[in-house]
Every structure is written in structure tokens, then in C-alpha cells.
NUTORTI-747985 format. One record per residue (C-alpha): chain; residue in three letters; residue number from 1; x, y, z. Coordinates in steps of 0.1 Angstrom, whole numbers, always signed. Layout:
> unit code pos px py pz
> A ALA NUM X Y Z
...
END
This chain:
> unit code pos px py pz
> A UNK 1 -753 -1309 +935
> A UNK 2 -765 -1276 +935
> A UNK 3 -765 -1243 +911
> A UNK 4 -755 -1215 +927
> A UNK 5 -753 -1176 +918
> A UNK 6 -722 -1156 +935
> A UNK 7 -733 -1124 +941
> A UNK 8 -702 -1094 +949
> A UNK 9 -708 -1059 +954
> A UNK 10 -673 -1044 +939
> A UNK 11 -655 -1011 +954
> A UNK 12 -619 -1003 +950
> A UNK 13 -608 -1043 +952
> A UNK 14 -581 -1047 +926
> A UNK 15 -556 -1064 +947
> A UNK 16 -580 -1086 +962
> A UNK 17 -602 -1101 +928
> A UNK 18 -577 -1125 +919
> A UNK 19 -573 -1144 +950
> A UNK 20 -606 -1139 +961
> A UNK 21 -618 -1156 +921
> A UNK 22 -592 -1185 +933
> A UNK 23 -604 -1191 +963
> A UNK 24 -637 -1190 +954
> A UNK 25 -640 -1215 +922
> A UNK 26 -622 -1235 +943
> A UNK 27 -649 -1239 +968
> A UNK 28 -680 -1242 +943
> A UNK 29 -662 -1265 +919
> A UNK 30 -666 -1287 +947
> A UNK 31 -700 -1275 +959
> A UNK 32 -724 -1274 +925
> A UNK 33 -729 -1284 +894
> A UNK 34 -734 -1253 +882
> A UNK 35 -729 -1222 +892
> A UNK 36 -717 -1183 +882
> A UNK 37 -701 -1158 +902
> A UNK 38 -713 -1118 +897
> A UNK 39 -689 -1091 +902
> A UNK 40 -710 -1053 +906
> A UNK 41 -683 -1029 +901
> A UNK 42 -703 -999 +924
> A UNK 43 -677 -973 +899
> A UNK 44 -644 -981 +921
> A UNK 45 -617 -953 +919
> A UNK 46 -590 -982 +911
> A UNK 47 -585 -1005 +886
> A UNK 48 -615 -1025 +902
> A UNK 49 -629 -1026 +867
> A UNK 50 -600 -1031 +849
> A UNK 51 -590 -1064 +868
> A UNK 52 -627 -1077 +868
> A UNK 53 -625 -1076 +828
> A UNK 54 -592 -1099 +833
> A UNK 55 -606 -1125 +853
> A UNK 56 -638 -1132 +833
> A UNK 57 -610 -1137 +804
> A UNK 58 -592 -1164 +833
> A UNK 59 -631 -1178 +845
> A UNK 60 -659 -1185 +824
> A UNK 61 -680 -1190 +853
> A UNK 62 -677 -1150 +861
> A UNK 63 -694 -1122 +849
> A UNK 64 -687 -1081 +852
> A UNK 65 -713 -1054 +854
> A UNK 66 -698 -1021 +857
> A UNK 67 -724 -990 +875
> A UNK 68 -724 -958 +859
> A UNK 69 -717 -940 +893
> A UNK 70 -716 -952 +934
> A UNK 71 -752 -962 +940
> A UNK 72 -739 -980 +973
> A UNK 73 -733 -1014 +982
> A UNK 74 -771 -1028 +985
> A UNK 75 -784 -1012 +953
> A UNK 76 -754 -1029 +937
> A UNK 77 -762 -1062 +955
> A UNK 78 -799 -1057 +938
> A UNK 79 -783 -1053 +904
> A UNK 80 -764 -1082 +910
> A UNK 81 -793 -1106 +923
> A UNK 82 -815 -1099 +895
> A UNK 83 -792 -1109 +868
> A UNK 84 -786 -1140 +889
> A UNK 85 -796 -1169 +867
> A UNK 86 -796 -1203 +891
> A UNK 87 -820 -1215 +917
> A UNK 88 -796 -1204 +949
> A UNK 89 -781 -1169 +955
> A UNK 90 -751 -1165 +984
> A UNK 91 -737 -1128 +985
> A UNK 92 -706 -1116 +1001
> A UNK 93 -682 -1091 +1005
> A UNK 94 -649 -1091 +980
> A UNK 95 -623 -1080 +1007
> A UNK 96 -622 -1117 +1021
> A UNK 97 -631 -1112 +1055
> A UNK 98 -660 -1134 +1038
> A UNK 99 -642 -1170 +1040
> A UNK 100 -658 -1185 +1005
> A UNK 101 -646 -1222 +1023
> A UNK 102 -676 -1212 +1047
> A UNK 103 -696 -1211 +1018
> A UNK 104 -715 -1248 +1025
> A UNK 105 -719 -1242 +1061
> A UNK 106 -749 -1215 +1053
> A UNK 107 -760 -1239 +1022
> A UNK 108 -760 -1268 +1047
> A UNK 109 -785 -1245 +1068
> A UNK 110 -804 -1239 +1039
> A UNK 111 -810 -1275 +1030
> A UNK 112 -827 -1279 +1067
> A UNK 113 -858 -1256 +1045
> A UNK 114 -853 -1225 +1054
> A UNK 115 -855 -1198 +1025
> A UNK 116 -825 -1171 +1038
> A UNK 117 -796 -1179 +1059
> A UNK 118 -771 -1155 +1077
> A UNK 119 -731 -1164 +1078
> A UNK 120 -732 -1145 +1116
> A UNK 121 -694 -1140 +1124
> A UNK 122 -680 -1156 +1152
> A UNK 123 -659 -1127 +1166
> A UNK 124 -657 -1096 +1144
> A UNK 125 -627 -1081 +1133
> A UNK 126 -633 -1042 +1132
> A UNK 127 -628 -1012 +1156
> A UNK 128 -642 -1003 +1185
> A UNK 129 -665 -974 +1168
> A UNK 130 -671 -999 +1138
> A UNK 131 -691 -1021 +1160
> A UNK 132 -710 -998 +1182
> A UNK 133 -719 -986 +1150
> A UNK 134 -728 -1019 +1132
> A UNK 135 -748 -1029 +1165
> A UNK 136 -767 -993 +1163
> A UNK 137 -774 -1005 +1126
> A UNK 138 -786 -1038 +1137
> A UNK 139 -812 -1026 +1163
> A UNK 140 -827 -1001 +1133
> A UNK 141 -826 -1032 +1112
> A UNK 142 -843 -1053 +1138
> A UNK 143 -878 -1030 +1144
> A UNK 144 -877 -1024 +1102
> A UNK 145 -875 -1058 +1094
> A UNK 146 -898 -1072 +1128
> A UNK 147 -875 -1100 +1133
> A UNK 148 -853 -1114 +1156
> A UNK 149 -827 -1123 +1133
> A UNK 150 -815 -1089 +1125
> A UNK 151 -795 -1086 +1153
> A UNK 152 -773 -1115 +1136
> A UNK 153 -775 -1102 +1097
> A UNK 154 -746 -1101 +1078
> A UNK 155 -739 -1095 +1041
> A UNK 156 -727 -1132 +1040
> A UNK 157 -760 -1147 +1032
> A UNK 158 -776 -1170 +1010
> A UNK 159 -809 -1176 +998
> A UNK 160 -835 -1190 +976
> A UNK 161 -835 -1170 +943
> A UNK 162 -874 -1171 +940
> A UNK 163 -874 -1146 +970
> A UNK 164 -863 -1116 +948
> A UNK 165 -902 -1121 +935
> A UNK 166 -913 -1102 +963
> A UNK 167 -894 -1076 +956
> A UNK 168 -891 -1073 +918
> A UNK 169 -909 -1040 +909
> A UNK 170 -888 -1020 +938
> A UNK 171 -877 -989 +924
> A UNK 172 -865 -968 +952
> A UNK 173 -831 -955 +956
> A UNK 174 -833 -964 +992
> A UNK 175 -831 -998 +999
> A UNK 176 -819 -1031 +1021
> A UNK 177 -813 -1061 +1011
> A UNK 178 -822 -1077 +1044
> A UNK 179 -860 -1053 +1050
> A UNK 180 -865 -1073 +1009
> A UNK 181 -863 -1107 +1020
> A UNK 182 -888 -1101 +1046
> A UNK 183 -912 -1092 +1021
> A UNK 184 -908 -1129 +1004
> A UNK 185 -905 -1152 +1033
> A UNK 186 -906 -1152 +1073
> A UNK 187 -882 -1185 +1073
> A UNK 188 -843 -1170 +1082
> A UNK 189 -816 -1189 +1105
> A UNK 190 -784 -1181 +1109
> A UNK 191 -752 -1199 +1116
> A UNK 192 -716 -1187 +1130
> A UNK 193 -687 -1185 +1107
> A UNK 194 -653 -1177 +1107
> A UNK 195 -645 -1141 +1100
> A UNK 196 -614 -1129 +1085
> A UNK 197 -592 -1099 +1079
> A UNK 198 -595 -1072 +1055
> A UNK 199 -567 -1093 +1031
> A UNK 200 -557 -1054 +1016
> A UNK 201 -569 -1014 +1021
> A UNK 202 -593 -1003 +1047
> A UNK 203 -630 -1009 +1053
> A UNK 204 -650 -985 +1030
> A UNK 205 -681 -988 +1056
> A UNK 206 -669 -956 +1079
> A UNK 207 -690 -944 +1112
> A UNK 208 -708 -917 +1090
> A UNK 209 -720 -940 +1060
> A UNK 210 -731 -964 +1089
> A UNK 211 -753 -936 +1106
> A UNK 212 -766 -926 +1073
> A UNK 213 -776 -961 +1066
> A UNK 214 -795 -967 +1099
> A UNK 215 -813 -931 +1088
> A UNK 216 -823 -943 +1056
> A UNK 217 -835 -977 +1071
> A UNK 218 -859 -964 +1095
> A UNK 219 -872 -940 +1074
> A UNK 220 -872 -959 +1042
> A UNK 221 -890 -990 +1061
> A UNK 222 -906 -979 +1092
> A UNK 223 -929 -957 +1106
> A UNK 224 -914 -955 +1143
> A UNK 225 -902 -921 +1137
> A UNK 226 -934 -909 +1128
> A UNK 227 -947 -924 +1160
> A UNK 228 -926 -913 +1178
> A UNK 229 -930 -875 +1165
> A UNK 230 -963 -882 +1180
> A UNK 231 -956 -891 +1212
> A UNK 232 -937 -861 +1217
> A UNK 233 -959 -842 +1205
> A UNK 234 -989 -858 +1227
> A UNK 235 -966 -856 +1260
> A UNK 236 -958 -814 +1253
> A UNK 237 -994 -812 +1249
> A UNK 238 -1003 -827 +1279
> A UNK 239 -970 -809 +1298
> A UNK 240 -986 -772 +1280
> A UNK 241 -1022 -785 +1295
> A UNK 242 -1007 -786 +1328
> A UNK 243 -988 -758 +1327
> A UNK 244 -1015 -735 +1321
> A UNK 245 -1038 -751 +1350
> A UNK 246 -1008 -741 +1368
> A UNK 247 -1013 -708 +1360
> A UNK 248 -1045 -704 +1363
> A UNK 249 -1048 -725 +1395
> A UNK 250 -1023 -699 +1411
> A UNK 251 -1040 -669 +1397
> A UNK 252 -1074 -678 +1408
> A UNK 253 -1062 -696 +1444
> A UNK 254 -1039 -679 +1454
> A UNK 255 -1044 -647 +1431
> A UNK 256 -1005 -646 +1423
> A UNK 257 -998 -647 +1383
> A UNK 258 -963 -666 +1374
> A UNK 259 -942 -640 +1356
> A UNK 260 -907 -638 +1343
> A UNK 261 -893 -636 +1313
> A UNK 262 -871 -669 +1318
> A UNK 263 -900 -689 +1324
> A UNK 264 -918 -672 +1296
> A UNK 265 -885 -680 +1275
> A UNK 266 -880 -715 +1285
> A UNK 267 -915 -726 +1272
> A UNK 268 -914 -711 +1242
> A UNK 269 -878 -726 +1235
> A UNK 270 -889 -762 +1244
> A UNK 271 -918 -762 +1223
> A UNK 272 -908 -741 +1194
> A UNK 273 -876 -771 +1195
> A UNK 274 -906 -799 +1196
> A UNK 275 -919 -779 +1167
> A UNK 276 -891 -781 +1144
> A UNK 277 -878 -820 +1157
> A UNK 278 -914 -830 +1142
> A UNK 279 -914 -814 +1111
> A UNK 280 -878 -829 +1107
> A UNK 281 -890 -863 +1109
> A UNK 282 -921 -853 +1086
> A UNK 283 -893 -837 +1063
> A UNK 284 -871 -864 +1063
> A UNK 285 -903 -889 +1045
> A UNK 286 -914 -861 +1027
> A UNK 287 -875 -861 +1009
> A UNK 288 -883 -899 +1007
> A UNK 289 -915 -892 +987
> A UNK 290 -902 -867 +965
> A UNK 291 -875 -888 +953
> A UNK 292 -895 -920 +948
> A UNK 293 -923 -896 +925
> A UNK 294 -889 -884 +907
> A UNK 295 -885 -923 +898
> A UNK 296 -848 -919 +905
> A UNK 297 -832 -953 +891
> A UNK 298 -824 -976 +916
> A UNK 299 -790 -983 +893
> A UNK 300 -773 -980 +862
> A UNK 301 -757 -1004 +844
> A UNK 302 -728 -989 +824
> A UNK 303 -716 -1024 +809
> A UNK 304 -712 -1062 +810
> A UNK 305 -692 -1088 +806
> A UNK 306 -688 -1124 +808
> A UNK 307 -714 -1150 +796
> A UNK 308 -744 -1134 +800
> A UNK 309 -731 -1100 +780
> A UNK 310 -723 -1124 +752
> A UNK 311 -755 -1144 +749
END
């Protein structure tokens, strides 16, 4: 038998807590000896809070941390794996599309020694826009994390608890779970898994947040934009090189200059517009830096509840 650490990022769930705490006990009563179940309330606008309180009266086994304001759902997933007390960690999402009875397919992955496993749905069930998004996410995810496996991450995971070692002085705002557990281990599988429907509301993950997301990724974790600034940069340098033996070579040969004030116009436009794309991409780390020197907290915990709050 096994101890294991429930970890939920919280946001406007008040309908779905008690079912998804039913379902849920019911699944690791069977499954570990001991185990705990986190609830991050990322400052929902219902009675998220309110209901959370409630069912750690109902559960012993769960306990409440309520944010001071909506830090997002991986720096709530942070708070919640560092208060995690037991050896294995599984996170997931609390509007059920998450089964928790799939819950000892990824820990039956896990036992086969690998350190982070991936509950990779089987078909998806979100809009059109949702997954051209999520892919676009994915492929950002894949060259910031320099694995395979992140074309097939999913925030139903679980892992060894050690792993959040590797990560446990990060302090910056911007963050992924996912990019962190690289930094403690190299050893990730994945396995399909049922995926269900949203049991009440809407997704809270819209096109926009994706986009910003997939922004903060590669620029938070990779240097590719930086490189390739660069490379745009190199190939206009070569392109104005050319150019101007153009010129020349036509002044000199055959002793006619190239004039016009389109021309003229056009080169200016496309390198003045390479000009400002790179120092948009230098801007964009420069924000990245100035924020991490500001040593804006990663999260704030308003209050707790549950066993832990009272020990």
C-alpha cells in the first residue's frame, strides 16, 4: 500500500467539490494506506472557498489552502506540492474531466520505476479552438522541456515527491509544472486514460490564457526566441550586404544608380520592422528579469485548513 498526496488547483468549483471528494476517497481508500488530498483555492469568485471549508469538516484526509489573489493554476499546483506530506504526489484538475478511478492506472506506470507519469487522454473533450490551442501549447512545451513526452502532458500526473527537490528554491512568478520536473529527473511515461466531461460550468482555460501561457513558457524556459532574433537578424544582414553590391555592381557596370522612393521606402520599412521584432523579444526577457530582481512571490497563502493548519 502506498501514501499518496492529492494535489487540486481550485477555481470557481463549488458544485463540483463534493462529488469530486466522494469520488475521490473512494478510489484511494482502496489504493493507500495513507494518503491526503490538497485543495488550492487560486481566489475563486464562488463559494469555492466556502464549500472547501465544509468538506475538510466531512474528510479528515483533506486539507484547504486559500491564495490571497489568482496566481494561476501552476503556481497554485506549486503551493499545493510543497505542503504535500507523503512519498507520492498525483495532481488533477477538480472539474472531473480527471476520472480519480483512473487514478492506479498512472501509479501502476509508476511502479514500472519511472519518477513522473502522464494520464494522456484518450480522445479529448474540448472545442475545436481549445485543441489547436492546447497542441500549439504542447509543441512550446516540447523544445522548453527537450523531451518527447510533452507532446502527451497533461495536468493528470503523478510523481515521486522527492522530485520537487530540484526545484525547491524557484521563486519566479512564471512557472510550469511540467519544464520543473525536468530539472529532477529525465524518467517520464505516459499512459492513455479516459477523459471526461466538464461535470458543471465552462472550461476556465480560454484561447487567450492558452496563448499567454505558451509566451510565458518559451520565454520563461527557453532561449529559442533569442535565437531566433538572431537569425533574423543575421539573414537582413546578409539580404542588406547584397543589396548594396547590387547597387554598386549596377552603378559601377552598368553606371545606372537604382532610385525611387518605393524602393528606398520598402528597405527601410523591412528593416526598421526587424529592428523593433528584436528588441521585442529582448523586451519581452528583459520584463522576465525585472520581475524576478523584484522577488515577486510566486504565491500567497491567505489561510488553511484541515490537518495540517491544526498541527
Amino acid at each position: 500500500m502506498r501514501n499518496i498526496s492529492v494535489v487540486i488547483p481550485v477555481f470557481n468549483s463549488e458544485e463540483i467539490l463534493p462529488i469530486l471528494l466522494q469520488r475521490l476517497t473512494s478510489v484511494l481508500s482502496r489504493l493507500a494506506s495513507e494518503y491526503e488530498i490538497i485543495l488550492v483555492n487560486d481566489c475563486s469568485r464562488d463559494r469555492s472557498w466556502e464549500v472547501t471549508l465544509e468538506v475538510c469538516k466531512q474528510y479528515e484526509s483533506v486539507q484547504g489552502i486559500n491564495l490571497m489573489r489568482n496566481y494561476g493554476q501552476h503556481n497554485a499546483l506549486l503551493c499545493g506540492i510543497r505542503s504535500a506530506r507523503y512519498d507520492l504526489i498525483v495532481t488533477m484538475d477538480d472539474d472531473l474531466q480527471h476520472q480519480p478511478e483512473e487514478i492506479p492506472t498512472l501509479l501502476e506506470k509508476l511502479d514500472e520505476g519511472y519518477d513522473v507519469v502522464y494520464g494522456t487522454p484518450i480522445s479529448e473533450k474540448h472545442g475545436f479552438w481549445r485543441v489547436i490551442a492546447s497542441q500549439a501549447t504542447k509543441l512550446v512545451l516540447q523544445n522548453a522541456m527537450g523531451s518527447e513526452i510533452a507532446r502527451k502532458v497533461s495536468a493528470f500526473r503523478a510523481f515521486k515527491t522527492r522530485l520537487r527537490d530540484a526545484f525547491s528554491d524557484y521563486s519566479s512568478p512564471f512557472l510550469c509544472i511540467d519544464v520543473l520536473l525536468t530539472w529532477g529527473t529525465t524518467s517520464f511515461a505516459m499512459v492513455p486514460v479516459k477523459h471526461g466531461s466538464r461535470y458543471s460550468g465552462v472550461s476556465n482555460y480560454t484561447l487567450g490564457k492558452l496563448l499567454t501561457h505558451a509566451l510565458n513558457l518559451i520565454t520563461g524556459f527557453s532561449i529559442l526566441p533569442l535565437q531566433f532574433a538572431s537569425y533574423i537578424g543575421l539573414l537582413f544582414m546578409l539580404f542588406g550586404i547584397f543589396l548594396l553590391a547590387f547597387v554598386f555592381g549596377r552603378y559601377f557596370i552598368q553606371g545606372i544608380a537604382v532610385h525611387g522612393f518605393t524602393f528606398l521606402a520598402s528597405v527601410i520599412i523591412i528593416f526598421s520592422g526587424t529592428q523593433l521584432f528584436i528588441l521585442g523579444v529582448m523586451g519581452e526577457y528583459l520584463a522576465r528579469m525585472h520581475i524576478r530582481i523584484t522577488n515577486r512571490p510566486v504565491y500567497v497563502i491567505r489561510e488553511t485548513t484541515g490537518p495540517q493548519s491544526e498541527s
